[in-house]
Backbone as JSON, one array per atom type, in Angstrom:
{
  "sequence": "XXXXXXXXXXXXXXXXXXXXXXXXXXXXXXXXXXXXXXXXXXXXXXXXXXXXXXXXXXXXXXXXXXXXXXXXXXXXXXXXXXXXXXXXXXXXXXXXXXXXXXXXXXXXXXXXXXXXXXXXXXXXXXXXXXXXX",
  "N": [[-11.75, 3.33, -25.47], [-10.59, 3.55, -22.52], [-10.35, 1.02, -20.09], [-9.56, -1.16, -21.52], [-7.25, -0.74, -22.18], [-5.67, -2.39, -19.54], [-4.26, -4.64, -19.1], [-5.35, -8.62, -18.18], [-3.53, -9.24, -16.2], [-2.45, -7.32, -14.62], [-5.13, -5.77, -14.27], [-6.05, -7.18, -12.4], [-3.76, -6.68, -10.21], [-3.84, -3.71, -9.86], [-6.83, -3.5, -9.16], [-6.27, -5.19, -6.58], [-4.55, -3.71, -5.19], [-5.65, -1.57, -4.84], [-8.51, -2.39, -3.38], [-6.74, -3.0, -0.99], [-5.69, -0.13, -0.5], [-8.17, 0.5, 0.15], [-8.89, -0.9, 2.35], [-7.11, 0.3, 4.38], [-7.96, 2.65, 4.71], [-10.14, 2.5, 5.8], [-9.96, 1.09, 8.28], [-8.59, 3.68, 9.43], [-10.49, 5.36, 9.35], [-12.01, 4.1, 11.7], [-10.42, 4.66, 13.88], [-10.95, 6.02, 17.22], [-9.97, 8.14, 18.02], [-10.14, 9.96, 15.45], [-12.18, 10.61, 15.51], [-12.63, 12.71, 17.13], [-14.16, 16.66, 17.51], [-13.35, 19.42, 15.68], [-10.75, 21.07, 13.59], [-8.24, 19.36, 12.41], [-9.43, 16.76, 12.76], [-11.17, 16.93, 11.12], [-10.09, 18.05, 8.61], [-8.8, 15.29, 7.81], [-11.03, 13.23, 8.04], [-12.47, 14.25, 5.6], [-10.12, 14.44, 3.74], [-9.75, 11.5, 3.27], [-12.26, 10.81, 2.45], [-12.75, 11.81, -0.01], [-10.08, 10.64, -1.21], [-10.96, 8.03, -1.42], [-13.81, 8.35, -2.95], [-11.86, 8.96, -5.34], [-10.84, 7.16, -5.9], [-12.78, 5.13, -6.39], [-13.54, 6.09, -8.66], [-11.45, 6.06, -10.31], [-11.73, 3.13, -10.72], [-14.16, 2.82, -12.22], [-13.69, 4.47, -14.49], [-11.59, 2.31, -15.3], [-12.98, 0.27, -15.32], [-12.73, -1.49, -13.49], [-13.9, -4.46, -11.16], [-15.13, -4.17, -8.28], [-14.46, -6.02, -6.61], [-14.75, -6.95, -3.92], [-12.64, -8.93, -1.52], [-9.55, -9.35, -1.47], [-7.75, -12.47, -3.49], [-6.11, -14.71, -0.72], [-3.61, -15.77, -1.58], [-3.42, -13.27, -3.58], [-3.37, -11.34, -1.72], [-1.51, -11.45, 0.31], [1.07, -11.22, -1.51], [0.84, -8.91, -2.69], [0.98, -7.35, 0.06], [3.62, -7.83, 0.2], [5.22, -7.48, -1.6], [4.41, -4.37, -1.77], [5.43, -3.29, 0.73], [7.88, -4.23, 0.61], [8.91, -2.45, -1.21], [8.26, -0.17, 0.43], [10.03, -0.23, 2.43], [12.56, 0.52, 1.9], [12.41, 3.13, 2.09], [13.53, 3.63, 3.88], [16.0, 3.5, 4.1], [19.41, 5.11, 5.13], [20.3, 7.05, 3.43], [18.3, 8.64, 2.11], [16.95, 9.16, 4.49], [17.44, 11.64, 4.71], [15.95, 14.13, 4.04], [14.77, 14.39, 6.37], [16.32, 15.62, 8.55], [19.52, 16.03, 9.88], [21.99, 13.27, 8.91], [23.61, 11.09, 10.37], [26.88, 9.96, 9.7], [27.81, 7.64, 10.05], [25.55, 6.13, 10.14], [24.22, 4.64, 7.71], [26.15, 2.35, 7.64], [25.08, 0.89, 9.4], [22.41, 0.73, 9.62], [21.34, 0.47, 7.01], [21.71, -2.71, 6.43], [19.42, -4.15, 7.64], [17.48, -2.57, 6.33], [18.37, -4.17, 3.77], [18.14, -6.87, 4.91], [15.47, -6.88, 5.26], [14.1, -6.12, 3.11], [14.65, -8.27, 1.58], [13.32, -10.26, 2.62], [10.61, -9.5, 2.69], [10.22, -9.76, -0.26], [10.77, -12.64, -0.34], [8.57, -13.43, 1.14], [6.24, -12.2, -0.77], [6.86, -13.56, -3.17], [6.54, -16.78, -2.08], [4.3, -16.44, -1.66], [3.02, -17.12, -4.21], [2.7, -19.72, -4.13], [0.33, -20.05, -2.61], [-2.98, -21.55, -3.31], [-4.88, -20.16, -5.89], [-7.27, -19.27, -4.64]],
  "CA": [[-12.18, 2.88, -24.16], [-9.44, 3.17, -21.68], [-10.36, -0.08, -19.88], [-8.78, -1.64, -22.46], [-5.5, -0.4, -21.66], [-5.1, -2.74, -18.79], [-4.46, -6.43, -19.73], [-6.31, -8.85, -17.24], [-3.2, -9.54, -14.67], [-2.55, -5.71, -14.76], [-6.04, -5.28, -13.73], [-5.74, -8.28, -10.76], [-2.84, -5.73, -9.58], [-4.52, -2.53, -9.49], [-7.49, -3.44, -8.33], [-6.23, -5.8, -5.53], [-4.01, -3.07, -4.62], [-7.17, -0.68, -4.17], [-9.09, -2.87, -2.28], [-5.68, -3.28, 0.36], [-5.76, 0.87, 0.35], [-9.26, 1.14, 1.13], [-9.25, -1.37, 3.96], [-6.33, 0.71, 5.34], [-8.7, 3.99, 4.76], [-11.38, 2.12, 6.36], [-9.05, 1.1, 9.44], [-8.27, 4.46, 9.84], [-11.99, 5.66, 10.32], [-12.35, 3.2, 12.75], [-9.87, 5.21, 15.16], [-11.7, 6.81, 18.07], [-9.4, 9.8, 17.85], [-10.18, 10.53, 14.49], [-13.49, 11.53, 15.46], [-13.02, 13.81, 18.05], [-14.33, 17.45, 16.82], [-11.98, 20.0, 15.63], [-10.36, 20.89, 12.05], [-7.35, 18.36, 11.99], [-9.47, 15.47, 12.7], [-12.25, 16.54, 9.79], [-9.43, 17.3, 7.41], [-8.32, 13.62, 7.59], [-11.85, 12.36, 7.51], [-12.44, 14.83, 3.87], [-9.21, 13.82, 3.1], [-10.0, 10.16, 3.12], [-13.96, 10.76, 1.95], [-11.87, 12.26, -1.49], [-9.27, 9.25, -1.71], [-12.09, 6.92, -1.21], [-14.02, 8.6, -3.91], [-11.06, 9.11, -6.58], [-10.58, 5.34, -5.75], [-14.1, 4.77, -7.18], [-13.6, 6.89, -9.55], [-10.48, 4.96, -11.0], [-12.63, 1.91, -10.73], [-15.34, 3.41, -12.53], [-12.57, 4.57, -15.65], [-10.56, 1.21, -15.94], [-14.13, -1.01, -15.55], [-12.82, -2.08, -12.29], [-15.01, -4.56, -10.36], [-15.25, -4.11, -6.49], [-14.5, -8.26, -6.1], [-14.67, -7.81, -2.53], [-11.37, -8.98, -0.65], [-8.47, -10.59, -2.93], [-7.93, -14.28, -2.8], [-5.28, -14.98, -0.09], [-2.35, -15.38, -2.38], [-2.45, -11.81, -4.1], [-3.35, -10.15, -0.58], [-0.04, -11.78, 0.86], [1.68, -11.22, -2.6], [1.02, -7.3, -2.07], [1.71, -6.55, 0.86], [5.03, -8.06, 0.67], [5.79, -6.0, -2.72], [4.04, -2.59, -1.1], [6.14, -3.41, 2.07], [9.44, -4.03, 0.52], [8.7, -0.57, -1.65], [7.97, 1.46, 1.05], [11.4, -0.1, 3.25], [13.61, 1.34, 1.11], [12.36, 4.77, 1.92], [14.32, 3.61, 5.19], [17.75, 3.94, 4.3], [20.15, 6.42, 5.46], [20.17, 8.25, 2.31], [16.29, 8.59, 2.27], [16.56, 9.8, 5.61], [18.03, 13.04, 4.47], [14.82, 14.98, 4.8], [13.96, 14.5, 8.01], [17.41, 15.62, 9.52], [21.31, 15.28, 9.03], [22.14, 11.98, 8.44], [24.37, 10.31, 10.75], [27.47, 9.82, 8.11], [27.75, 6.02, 9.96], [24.42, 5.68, 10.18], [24.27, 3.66, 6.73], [26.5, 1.18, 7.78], [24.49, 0.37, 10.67], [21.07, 0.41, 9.55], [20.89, -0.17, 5.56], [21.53, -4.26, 6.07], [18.48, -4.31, 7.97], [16.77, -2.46, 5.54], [18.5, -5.07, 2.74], [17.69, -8.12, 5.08], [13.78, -6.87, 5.36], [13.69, -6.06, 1.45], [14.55, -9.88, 0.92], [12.14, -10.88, 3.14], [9.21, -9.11, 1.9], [10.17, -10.82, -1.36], [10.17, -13.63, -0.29], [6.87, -13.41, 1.4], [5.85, -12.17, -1.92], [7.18, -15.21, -3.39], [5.93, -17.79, -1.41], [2.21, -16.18, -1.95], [2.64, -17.79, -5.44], [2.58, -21.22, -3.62], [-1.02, -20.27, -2.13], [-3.97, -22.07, -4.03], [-5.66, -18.79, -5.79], [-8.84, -18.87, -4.69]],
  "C": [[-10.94, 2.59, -23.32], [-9.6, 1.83, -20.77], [-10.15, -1.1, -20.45], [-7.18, -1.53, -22.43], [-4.87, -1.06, -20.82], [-5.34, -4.07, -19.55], [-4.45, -7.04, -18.2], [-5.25, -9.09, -16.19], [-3.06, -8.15, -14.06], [-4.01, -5.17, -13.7], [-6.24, -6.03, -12.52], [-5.35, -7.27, -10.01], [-3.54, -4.96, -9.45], [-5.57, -2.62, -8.74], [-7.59, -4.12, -6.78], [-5.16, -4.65, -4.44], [-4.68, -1.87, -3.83], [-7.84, -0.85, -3.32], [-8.11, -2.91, -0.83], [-5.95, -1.85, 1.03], [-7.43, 1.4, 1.01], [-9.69, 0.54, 2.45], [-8.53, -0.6, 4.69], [-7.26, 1.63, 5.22], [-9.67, 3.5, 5.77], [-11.2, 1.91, 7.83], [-8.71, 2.46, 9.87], [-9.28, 5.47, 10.33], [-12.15, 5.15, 11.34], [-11.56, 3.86, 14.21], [-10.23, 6.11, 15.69], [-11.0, 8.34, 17.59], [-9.74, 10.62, 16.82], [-11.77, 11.25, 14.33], [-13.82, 12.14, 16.6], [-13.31, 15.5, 16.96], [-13.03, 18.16, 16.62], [-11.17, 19.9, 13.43], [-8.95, 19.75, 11.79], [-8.24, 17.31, 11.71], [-10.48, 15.77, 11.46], [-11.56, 17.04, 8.96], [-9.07, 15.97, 7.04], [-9.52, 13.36, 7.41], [-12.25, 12.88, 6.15], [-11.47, 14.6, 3.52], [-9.43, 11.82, 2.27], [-11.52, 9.99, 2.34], [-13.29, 10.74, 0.16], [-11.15, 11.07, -1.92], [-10.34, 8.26, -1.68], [-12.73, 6.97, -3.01], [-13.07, 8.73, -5.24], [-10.34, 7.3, -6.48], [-11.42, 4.83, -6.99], [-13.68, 5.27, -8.31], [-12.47, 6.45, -10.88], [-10.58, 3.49, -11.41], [-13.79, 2.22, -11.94], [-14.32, 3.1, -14.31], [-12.07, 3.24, -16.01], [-11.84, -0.2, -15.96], [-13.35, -2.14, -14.28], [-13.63, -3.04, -11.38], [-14.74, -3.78, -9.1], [-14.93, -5.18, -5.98], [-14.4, -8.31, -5.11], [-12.67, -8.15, -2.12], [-10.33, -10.32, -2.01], [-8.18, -11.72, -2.32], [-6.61, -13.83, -1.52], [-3.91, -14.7, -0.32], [-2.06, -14.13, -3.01], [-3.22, -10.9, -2.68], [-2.1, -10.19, 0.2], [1.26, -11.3, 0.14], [1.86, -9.53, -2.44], [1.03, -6.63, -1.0], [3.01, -6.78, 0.91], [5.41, -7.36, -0.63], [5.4, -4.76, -2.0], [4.91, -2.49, -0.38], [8.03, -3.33, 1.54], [9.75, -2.91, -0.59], [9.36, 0.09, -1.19], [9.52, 1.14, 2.17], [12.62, 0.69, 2.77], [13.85, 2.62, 1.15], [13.18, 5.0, 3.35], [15.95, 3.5, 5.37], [18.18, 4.98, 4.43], [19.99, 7.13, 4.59], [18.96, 8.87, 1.91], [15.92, 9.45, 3.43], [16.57, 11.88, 5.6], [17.05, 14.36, 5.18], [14.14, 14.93, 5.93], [15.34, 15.31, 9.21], [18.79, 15.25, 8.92], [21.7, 13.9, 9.18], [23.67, 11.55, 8.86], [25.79, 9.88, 9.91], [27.95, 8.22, 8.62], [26.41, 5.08, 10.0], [24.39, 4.47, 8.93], [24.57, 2.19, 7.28], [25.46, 0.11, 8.45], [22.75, -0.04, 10.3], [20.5, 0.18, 8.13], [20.67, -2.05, 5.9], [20.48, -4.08, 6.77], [17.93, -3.95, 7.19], [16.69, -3.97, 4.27], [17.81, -6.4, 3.27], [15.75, -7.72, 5.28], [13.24, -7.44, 3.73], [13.64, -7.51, 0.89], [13.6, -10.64, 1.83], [10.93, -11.31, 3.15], [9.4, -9.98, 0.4], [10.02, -11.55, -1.5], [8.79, -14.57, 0.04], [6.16, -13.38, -0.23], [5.33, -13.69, -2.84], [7.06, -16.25, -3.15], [4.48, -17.79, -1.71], [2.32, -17.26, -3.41], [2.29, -19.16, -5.19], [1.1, -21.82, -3.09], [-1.77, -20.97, -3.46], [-4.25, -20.65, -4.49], [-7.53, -18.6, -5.93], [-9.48, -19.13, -2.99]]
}
C-alpha cells in the first residue's frame, strides 16, 4: 500500500502543498481572459482540467484527504519555502536561458536574490510561532 510510504508530517507537506497549487489553478480560472474563445486559451483551461485531475489522482494513491485550506501556520510556512525555491531561479546564472547574461549582472542582482532567500525563511520560520490550528 503505497500510502504508507509517507510518514504523517510528510503527508501535512504534500498535501498542504496541493491544496496551495490548486488554489493557484483555481485563481487562474477565475481570469476573464482565460475564457475568451480560441485554442491558446482552451489549451490552458485542458491543461489545468489535467493538473487538477493528476492532483486528485495523487490524492487518491497516497490516501490523501482534501482537509480543505491548511491551518495558517503551514500555509505561511509554504509559501515562504515554495517562494524562496523558486527565487533562486533568479540569479544571474539561472538567467542564462533566457538571453546572454550581463557578465556584471551577478554582482548587482544576486544579493537581492540572497537578501529575499533569507527572508522567505524567515517567514517560513516565524510560521512555526503560529498556533496550528
Amino acid at each position: 500500500m503505497i500510502e504508507n510510504l509517507l510518514g504523517e508530517n510528510q503527508r501535512r507537506r504534500v498535501a498542504t502543498h496541493l491544496r496551495l497549487l490548486e488554489d493557484d489553478l483555481a485563481s487562474l480560472l477565475l481570469l476573464p481572459a482565460l475564457h475568451r474563445p480560441g485554442m491558446p486559451y482552451e489549451r490552458i483551461r485542458e491543461r489545468v482540467g489535467q493538473i487538477e485531475r493528476e492532483v486528485a489522482a495523487l490524492r487518491e494513491a497516497f490516501g490523501l484527504s482534501d482537509e480543505g485550506r491548511p491551518t495558517l501556520r503551514r500555509h505561511v510556512a509554504a509559501v515562504g519555502e515554495i517562494w524562496c525555491a523558486r527565487v533562486e531561479d533568479l540569479r544571474a546564472r539561472r538567467l542564462k536561458g533566457y538571453g546572454d547574461v550581463n557578465p556584471e549582472l551577478a554582482r548587482h542582482l544576486d544579493p537581492y536574490v540572497d537578501r529575499l532567500g533569507i527572508l522567505l525563511g524567515e517567514l517560513a520560520d516565524a510560521a512555526t510561532q503560529l498556533p496550528d490550528a
